[in-house]
C-alpha positions as CSV (number, residue, x, y, z in Angstrom):
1,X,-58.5,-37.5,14.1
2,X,-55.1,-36.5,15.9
3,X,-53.7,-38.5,18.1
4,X,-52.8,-37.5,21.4
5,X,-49.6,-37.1,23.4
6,X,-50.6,-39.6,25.5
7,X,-51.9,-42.3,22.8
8,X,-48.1,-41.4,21.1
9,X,-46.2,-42.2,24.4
10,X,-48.6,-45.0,25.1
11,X,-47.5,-46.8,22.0
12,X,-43.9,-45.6,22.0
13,X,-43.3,-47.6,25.2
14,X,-45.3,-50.9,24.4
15,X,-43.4,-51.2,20.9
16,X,-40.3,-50.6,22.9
17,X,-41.7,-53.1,26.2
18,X,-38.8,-55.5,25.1
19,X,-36.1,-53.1,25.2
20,X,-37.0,-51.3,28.0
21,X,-37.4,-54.5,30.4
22,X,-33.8,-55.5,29.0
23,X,-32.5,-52.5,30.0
24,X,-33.9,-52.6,33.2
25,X,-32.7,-56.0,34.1
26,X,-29.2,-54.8,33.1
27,X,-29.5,-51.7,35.3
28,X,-30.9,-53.5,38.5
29,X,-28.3,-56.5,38.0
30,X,-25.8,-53.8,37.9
31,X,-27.0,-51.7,40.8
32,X,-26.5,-54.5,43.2
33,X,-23.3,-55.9,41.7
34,X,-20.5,-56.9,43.9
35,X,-22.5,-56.3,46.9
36,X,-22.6,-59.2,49.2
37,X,-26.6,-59.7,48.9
38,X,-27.0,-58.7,45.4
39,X,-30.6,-58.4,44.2
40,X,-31.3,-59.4,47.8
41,X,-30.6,-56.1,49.2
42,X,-34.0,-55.1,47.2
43,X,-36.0,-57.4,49.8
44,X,-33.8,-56.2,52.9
45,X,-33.7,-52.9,52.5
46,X,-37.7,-52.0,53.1
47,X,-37.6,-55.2,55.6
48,X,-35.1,-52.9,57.6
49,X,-36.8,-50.0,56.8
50,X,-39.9,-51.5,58.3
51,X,-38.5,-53.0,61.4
52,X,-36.7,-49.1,62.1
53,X,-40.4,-47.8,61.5
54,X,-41.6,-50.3,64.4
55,X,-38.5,-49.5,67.0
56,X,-39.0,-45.8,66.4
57,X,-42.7,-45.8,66.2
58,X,-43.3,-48.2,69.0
59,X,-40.8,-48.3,71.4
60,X,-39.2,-45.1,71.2
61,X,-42.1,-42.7,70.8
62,X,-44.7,-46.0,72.5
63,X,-47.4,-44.3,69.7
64,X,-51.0,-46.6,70.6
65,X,-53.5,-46.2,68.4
66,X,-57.0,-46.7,69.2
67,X,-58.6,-49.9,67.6
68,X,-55.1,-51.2,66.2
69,X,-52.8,-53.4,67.4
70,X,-49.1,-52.7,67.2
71,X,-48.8,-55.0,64.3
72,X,-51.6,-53.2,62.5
73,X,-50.2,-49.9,63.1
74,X,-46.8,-50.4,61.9
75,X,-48.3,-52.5,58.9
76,X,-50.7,-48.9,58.0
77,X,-47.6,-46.8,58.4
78,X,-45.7,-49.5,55.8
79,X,-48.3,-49.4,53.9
80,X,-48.4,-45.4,53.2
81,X,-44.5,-45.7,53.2
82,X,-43.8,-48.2,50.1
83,X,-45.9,-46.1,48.1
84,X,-44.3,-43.3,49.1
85,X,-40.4,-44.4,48.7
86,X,-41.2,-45.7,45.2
87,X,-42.9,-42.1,44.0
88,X,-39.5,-40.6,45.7
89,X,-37.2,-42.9,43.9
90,X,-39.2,-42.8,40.2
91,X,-39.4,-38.7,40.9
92,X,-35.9,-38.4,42.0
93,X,-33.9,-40.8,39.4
94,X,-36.7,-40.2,36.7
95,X,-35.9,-36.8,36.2
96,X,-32.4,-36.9,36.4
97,X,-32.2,-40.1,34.1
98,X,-31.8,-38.1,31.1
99,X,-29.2,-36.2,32.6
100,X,-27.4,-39.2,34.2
101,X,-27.2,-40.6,31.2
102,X,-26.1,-38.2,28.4
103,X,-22.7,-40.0,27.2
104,X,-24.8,-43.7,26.8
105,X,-27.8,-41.5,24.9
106,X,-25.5,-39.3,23.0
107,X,-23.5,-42.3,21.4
108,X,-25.8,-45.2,21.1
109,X,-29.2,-45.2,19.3
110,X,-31.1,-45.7,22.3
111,X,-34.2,-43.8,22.6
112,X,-34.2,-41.0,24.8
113,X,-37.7,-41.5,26.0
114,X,-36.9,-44.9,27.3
115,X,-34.4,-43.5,30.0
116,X,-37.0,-41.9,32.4
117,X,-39.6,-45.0,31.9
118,X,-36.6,-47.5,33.4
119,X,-36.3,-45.7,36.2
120,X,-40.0,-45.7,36.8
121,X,-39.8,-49.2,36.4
122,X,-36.8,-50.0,38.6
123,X,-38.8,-47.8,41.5
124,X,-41.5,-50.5,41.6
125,X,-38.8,-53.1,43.3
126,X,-39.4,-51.3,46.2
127,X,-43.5,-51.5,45.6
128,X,-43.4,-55.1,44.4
129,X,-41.5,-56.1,47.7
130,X,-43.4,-53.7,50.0
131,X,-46.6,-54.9,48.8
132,X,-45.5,-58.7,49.3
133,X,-44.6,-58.1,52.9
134,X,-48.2,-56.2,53.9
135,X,-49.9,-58.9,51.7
136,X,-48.1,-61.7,53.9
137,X,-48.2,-59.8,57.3
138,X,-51.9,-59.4,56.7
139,X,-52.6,-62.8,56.0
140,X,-50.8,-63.5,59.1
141,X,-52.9,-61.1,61.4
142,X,-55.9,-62.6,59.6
143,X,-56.9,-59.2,58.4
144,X,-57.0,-59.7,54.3
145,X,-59.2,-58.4,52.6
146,X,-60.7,-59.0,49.8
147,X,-60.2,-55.2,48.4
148,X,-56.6,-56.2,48.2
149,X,-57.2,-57.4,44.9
150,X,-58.1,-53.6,44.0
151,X,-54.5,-52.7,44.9
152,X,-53.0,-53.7,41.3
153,X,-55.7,-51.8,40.0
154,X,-54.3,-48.4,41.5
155,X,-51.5,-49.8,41.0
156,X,-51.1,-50.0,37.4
157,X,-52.6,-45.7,37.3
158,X,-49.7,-44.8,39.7
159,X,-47.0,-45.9,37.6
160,X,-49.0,-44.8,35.0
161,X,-49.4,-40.9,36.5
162,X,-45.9,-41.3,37.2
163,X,-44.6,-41.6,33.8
164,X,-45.9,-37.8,33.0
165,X,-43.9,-36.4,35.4
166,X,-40.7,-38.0,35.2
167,X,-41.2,-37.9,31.5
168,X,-41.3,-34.0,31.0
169,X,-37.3,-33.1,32.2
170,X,-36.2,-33.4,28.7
171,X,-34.5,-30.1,28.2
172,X,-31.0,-30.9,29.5
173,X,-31.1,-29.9,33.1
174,X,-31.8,-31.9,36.5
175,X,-35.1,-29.7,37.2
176,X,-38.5,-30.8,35.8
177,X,-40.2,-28.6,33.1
178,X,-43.4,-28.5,34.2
């Protein structure tokens, strides 16, 4: 029996896990270097993001939703956000990681399929951080659940849907081949 695309890509990256999460710490070290927070910047940035989401939200616009509290409302539209912003990022620096990085592919004997797969990696920071912040702020509130614990499980399939996307842009340009 033949084995499929996916079973080949599946296998490609876990014989290559070491590599890849080498490559990824390299790339987020260097992302953040020379700023004044460093790595930090990875927990401020949504933590900003969330609090501009609460002034805009609830004192600009004064949104009330039926049934929710402020809290809850700005912790729903955080939650549907971090989701969101790491898709984006993955999407957006997935496809164009082949690109980006033409010269460093070109003269080393990296593997060309691991490009895309780091930046789908790096894109969870922002769902690893997001999801620690709604897990605290809803412990809290007192509203944790106990189907939190399915969240990794759909987890683990979105970054999982998102490497066949970000994976296709092979041919040399900054649009997806789909």
């Amino acid at each position: 029996m033949r084995a499929t695309t996916f079973d080949h890509s599946t296998r490609f990256l876990i014989s290559r896990r070491r590599l890849l999460w080498r490559v990824a710490r390299h790339e987020l070290r260097a992302r953040y270097a020379g700023s004044v927070l460093g790595v930090g910047w990875a927990v401020v940035i949504p933590l900003v993001l969330l609090g501009v989401y609460a002034a805009v939200y609830l004192v600009i616009f004064q949104v009330k939703v039926p049934g929710l509290s402020a809290t809850e409302y700005v912790l729903l539209i955080f939650s549907g956000l971090v989701p969101f912003l790491a898709t984006s990022e993955a999407l957006v620096t997935g496809v164009g990681a082949v690109v980006a990085n033409k010269s460093a592919l070109s003269n080393t004997v990296f593997p060309i399929d691991l490009a895309p797969a780091k930046a789908v990696l790096l894109s969870q920071i922002t769902m690893v951080v997001g999801f620690a912040v709604i897990t605290m702020a809803l412990a809290v509130t007192g509203r944790l659940s106990w189907t939190m614990l399915l969240v990794p499980i759909v987890w683990v399939l979105h970054v999982l849907a998102l490497f066949g996307p970000v994976g296709v842009s092979r041919n040399g340009s900054d649009h997806p081949v789909l």
